[in-house]
C-alpha positions as CSV (number, residue, x, y, z in Angstrom):
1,X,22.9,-24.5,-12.9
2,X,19.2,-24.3,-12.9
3,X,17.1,-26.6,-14.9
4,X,15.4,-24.5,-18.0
5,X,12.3,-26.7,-19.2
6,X,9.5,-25.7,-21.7
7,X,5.7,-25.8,-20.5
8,X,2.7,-24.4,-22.0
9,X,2.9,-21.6,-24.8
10,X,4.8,-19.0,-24.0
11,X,6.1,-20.4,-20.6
12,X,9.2,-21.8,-18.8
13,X,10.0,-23.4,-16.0
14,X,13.0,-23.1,-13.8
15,X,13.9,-25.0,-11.4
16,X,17.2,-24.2,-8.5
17,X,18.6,-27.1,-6.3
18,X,18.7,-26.0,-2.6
19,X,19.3,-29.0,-0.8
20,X,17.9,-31.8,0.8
21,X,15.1,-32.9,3.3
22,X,15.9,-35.3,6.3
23,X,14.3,-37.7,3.9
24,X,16.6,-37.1,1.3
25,X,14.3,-35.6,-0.9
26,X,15.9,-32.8,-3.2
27,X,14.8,-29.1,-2.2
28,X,14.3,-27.0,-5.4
29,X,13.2,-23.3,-6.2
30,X,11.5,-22.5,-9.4
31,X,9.9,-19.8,-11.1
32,X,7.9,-19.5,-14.2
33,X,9.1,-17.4,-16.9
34,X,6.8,-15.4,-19.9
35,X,8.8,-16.0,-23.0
36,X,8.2,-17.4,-26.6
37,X,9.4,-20.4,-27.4
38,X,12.1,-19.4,-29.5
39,X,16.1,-18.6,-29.5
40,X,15.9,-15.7,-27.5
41,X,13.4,-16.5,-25.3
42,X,15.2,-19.4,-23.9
43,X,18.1,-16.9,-23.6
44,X,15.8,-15.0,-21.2
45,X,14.7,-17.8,-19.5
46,X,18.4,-19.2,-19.1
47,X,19.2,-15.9,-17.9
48,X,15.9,-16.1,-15.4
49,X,17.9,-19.3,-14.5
50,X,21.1,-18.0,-13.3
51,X,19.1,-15.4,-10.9
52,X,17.2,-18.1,-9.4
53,X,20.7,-19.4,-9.3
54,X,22.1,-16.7,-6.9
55,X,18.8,-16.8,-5.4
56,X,19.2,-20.2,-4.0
57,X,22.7,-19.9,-2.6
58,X,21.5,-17.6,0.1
59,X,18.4,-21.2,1.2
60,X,21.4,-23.1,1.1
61,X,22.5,-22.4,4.4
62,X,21.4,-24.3,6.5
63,X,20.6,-27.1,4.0
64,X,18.4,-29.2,7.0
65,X,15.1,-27.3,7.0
66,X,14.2,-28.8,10.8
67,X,17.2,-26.5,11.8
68,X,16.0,-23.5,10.1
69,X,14.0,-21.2,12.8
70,X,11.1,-19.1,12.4
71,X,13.4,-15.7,12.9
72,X,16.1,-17.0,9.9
73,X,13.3,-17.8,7.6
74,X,11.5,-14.2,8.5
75,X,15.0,-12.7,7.6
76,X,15.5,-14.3,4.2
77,X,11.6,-13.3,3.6
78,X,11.9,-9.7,4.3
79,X,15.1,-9.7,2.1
80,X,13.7,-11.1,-0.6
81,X,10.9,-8.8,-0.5
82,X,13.1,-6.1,-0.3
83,X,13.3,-5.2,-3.9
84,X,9.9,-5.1,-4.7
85,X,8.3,-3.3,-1.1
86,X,7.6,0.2,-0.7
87,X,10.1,1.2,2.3
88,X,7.3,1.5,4.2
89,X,6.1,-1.5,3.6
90,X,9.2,-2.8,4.6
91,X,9.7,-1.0,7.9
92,X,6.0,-2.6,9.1
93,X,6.8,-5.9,8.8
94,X,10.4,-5.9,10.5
95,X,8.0,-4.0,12.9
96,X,5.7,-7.1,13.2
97,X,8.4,-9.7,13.4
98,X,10.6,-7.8,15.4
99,X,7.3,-7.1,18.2
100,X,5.3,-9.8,18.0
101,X,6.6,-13.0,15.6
102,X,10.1,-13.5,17.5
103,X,9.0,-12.8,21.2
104,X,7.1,-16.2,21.0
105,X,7.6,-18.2,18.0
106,X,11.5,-16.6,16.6
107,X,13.2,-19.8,18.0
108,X,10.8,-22.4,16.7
109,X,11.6,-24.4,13.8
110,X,10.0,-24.0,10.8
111,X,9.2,-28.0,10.4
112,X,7.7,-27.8,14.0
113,X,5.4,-25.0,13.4
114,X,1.8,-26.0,13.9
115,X,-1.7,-23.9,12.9
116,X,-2.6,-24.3,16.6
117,X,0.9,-22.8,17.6
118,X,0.1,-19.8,15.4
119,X,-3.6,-20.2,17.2
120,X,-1.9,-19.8,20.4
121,X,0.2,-16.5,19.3
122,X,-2.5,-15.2,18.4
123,X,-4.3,-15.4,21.6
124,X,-1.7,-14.4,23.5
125,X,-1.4,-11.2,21.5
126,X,-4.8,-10.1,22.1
127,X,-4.4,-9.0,24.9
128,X,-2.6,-5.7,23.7
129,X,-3.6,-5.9,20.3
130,X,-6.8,-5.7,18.1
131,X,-8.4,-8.1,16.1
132,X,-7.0,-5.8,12.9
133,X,-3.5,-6.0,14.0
134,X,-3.6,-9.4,14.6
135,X,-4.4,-10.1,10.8
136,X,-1.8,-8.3,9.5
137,X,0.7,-10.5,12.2
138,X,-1.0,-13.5,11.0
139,X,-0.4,-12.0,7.1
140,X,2.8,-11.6,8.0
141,X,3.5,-15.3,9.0
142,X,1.5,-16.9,6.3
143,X,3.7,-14.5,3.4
144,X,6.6,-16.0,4.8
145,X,5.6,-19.5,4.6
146,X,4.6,-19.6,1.6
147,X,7.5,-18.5,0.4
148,X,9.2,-21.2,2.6
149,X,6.7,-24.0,0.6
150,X,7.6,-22.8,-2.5
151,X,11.6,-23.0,-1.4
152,X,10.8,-26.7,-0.7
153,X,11.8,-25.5,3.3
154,X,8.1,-27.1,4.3
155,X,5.1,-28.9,2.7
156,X,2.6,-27.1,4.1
157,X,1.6,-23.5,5.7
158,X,0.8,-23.6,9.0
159,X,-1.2,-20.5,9.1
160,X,-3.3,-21.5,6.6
161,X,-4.6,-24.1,9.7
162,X,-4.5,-21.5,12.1
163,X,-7.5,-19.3,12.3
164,X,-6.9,-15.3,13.1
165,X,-9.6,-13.2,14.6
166,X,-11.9,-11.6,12.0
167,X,-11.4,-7.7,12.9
168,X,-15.1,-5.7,13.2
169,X,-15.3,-3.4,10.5
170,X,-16.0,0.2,11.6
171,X,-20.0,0.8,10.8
172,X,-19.7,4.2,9.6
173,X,-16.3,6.4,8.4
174,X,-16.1,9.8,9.6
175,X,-17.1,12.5,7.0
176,X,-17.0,15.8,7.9
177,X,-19.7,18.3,7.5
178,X,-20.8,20.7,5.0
179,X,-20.7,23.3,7.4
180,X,-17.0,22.1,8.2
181,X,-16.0,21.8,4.5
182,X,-17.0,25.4,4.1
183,X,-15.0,26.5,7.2
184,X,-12.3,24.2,6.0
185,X,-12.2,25.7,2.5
186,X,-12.3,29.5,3.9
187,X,-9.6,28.7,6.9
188,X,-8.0,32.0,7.9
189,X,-4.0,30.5,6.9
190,X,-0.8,31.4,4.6
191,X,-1.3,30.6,1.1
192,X,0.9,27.7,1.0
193,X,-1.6,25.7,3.9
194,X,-5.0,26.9,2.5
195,X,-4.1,26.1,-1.3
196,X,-2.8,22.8,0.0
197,X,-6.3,22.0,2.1
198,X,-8.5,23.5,-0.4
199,X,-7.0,21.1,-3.2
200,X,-7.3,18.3,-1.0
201,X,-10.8,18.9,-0.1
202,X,-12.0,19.6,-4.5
203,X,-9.8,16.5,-5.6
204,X,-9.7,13.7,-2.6
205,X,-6.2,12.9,-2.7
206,X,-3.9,11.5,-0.4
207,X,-1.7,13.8,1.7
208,X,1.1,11.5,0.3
209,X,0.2,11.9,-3.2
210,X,-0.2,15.8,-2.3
211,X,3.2,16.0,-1.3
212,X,4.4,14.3,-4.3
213,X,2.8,16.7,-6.9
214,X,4.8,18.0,-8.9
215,X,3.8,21.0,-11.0
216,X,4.6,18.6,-14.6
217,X,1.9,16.9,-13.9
218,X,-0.8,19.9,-13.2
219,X,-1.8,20.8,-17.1
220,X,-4.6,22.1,-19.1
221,X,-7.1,21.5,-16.6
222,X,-5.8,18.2,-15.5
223,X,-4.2,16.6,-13.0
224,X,-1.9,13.4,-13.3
225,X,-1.2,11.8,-9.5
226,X,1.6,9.3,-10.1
227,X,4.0,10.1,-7.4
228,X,3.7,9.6,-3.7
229,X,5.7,10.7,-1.2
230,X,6.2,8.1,2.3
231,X,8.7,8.6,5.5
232,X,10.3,5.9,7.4
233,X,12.6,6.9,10.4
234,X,13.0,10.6,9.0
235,X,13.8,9.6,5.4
236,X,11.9,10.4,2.4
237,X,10.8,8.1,-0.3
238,X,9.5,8.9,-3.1
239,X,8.0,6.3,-5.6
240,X,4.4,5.2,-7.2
241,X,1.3,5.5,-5.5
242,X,-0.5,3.7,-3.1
243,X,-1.8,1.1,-5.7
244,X,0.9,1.4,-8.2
245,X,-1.1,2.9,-11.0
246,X,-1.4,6.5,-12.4
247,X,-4.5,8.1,-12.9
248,X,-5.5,11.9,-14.4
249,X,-8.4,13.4,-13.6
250,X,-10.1,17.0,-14.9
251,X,-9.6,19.8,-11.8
252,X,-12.7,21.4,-11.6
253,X,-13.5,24.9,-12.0
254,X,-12.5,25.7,-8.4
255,X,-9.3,23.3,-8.2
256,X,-7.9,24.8,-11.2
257,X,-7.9,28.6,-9.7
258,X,-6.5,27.2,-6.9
259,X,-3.5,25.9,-8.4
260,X,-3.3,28.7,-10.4
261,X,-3.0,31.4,-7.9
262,X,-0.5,29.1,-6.0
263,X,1.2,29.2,-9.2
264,X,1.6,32.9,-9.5
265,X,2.4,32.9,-6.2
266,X,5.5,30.8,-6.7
267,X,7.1,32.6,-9.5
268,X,6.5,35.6,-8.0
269,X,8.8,34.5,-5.2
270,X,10.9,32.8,-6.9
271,X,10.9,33.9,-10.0
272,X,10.7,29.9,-11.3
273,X,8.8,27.4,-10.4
274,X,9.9,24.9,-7.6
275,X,9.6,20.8,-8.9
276,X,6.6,20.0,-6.1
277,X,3.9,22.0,-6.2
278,X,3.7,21.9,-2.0
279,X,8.1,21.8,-1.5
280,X,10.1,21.2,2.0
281,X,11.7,24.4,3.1
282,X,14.8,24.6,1.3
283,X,12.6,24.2,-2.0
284,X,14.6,21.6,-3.1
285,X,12.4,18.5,-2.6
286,X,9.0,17.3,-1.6
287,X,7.8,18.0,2.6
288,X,7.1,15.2,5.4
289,X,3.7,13.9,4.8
290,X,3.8,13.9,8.3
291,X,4.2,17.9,8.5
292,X,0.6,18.3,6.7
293,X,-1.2,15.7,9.0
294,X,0.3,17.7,12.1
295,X,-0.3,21.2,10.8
296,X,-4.0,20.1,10.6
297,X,-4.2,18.9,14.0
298,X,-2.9,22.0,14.9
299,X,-5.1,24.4,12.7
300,X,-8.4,22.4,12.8
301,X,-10.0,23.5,15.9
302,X,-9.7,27.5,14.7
303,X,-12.6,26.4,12.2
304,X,-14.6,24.3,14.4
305,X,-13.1,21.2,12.6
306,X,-11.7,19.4,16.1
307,X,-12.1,15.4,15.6
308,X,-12.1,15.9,11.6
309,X,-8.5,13.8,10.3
310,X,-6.9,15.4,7.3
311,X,-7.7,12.1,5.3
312,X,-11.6,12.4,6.5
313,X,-11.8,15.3,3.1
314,X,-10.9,12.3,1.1
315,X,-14.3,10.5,2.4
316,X,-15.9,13.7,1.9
317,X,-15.1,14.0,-1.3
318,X,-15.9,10.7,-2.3
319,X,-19.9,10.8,-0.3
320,X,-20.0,14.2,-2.2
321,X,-19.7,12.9,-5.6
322,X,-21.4,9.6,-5.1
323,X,-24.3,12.0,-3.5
324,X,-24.3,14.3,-6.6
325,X,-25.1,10.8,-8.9
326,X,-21.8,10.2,-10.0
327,X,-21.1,6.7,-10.9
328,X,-19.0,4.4,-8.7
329,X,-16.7,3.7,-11.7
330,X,-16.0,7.7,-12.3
331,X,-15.9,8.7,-7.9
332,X,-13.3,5.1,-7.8
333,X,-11.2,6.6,-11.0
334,X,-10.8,9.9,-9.5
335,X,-9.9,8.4,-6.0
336,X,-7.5,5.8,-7.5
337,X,-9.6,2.9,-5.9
338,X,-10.9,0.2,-7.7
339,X,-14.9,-0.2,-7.6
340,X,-14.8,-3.1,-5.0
341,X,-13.2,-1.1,-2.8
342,X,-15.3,2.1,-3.1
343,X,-18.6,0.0,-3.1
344,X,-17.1,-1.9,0.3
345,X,-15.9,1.8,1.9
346,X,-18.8,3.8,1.3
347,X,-22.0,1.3,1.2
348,X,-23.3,2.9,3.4
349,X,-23.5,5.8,1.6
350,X,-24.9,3.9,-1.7
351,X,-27.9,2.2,0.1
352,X,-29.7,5.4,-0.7
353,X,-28.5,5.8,-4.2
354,X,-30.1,2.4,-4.2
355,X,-33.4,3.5,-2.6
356,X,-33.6,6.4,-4.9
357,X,-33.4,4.2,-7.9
358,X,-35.7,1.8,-6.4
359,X,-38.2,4.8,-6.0
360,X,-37.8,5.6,-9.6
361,X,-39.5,2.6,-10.9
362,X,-43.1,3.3,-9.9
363,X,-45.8,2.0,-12.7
């Protein structure tokens, strides 16, 4: 039975025996728990307990952690991730264990592990990777060992002595062109394509969270993105957005006709309106991201849009409203990006915001 002990207010520790070093030194898992110090929030603690319980029946096989490989511990990792990943989160890094961590390191022990084995890895896989893909390899390995220190498996993680390549960030993004924008906006397409493009281009959202849109959350003027829609092997998932937060945002003038017409458009044909504002053929669920990014590819070159992705109206956006004087903290809202991000994404593209602030202060 895990140990339930009090620690600073509000807080609890619990503790889970796992088993034993070659030392002999006991092997616990523990977790903190938010809960008053009173009757019932020892009950929720107690009850945290007997989870960390069942969680540390699955570390107790094999008890020896210098018999536990690399490819057992990146199995118990990804399943105890499980619960909490988007799917395709999930998929990615079975992907990156299953390519790149097992090929070379699966059969290593965990207690045998070195930074400058990691270092080796990494080298070898630059040859047919880049310095980008790499990191997330290396993010990979270091997520699973920490969870292995915290399971009292080792003391230390290796990769945190092992030193990935630092990826070169791209010096500009691709943003397409007024010109385009227009062409984009006036594309000679079905209804259902040139409403969907159009309100990707006035609000700058993800083709996922386009997909997921349903028609409850388009009212008065506003528009609430909470949904996202990801594939993984032909399966659709629906669940939050990218970063896990809602936001609502005004349409716009032009937006909000958009949506309207598509509106009429849909209970004219069916006489009711479908749950997702852009539906799969059968009408009863949301499409394949996948289907918009491939009709684009398709359509794009018909208005003189070849080399423009269907994200790149998402940095167009963005430029656009940083360009018009809007504030980072009102473009990062709208976009669902914090302000660290924005400012790191389009700096670039601030410099001269910067410069014509500079200009401003003449005496």
């Amino acid at each position: 039975m895990a140990e339930v002990q009090k620690r600073g207010p509000g807080k609890w520790l619990i503790r889970s025996y796992v088993g034993r070093k070659p030392n002999g030194a006991r092997i616990m898992i523990s977790r903190t728990v938010t809960a008053p110090h009173t009757r019932d929030g020892k009950r929720q603690a107690v009850l945290a307990g007997a989870e960390l319980d069942v969680e540390a029946l699955e570390h107790r096989t094999p008890t020896r952690a210098d018999v536990l490989t690399v490819d057992e511990l990146a199995r118990r990792w990804i399943r105890h991730k499980s619960a909490s990943w988007q799917p395709r989160t999930l998929r990615s890094a079975e992907d990156r264990v299953r390519l790149h961590v097992s090929p070379h390191i699966g059969g290593v022990a965990v207690t045998e592990l070195s930074g400058a084995d990691l270092d080796r890895l990494y080298s070898e896989l630059g040859g047919s990777l880049s310095a980008a893909s790499i990191q997330r390899v290396h993010a990979a390995v270091s997520g699973m060992f920490s969870a292995a220190v915290r399971w009292g498996l080792v003391d230390v993680n290796p990769a945190r002595l092992a030193e990935p390549p630092t990826p070169k960030r791209s010096p500009s993004i691709n943003v397409p062109s007024d010109v385009q924008r227009e062409a984009a906006w006036n594309m000679p397409a079905d209804e259902f394509w040139r409403s969907l493009v159009r309100v990707a281009i006035g609000t700058g959202m993800r083709r996922e969270e386009l997909v997921g849109l349903r028609w409850s959350a388009v009212e008065g003027g506003r528009v609430t993105v909470d949904t996202a829609v990801t594939s993984t092997r032909d399966r659709l998932h629906v669940g939050p957005t990218k970063s896990g937060r809602a936001r609502t945002f005004v349409a716009g003038d032009s937006v909000d006709d958009v949506l309207a017409d598509w509106r009429n458009n849909r209970l004219t044909h069916f006489g009711v309106l479908p749950e997702f504002v852009w539906h799969s053929r059968d009408v009863v669920g949301p499409m394949f991201p996948d289907s918009v990014s491939g009709w684009w590819r398709r359509n794009r070159g018909l208005v003189g849009c070849d080399g423009v992705r269907f994200h790149d109206w998402r940095h167009w956006n963005a430029t656009y409203l940083l360009a018009c004087g809007h504030s980072a903290q009102t473009v990062a809202k709208r976009l669902g990006h914090t302000v660290a991000v924005l400012e790191s994404t389009y700096s670039h593209y601030m410099a001269g915001a910067d410069a014509d602030a500079a200009g401003s202060l003449q005496f």
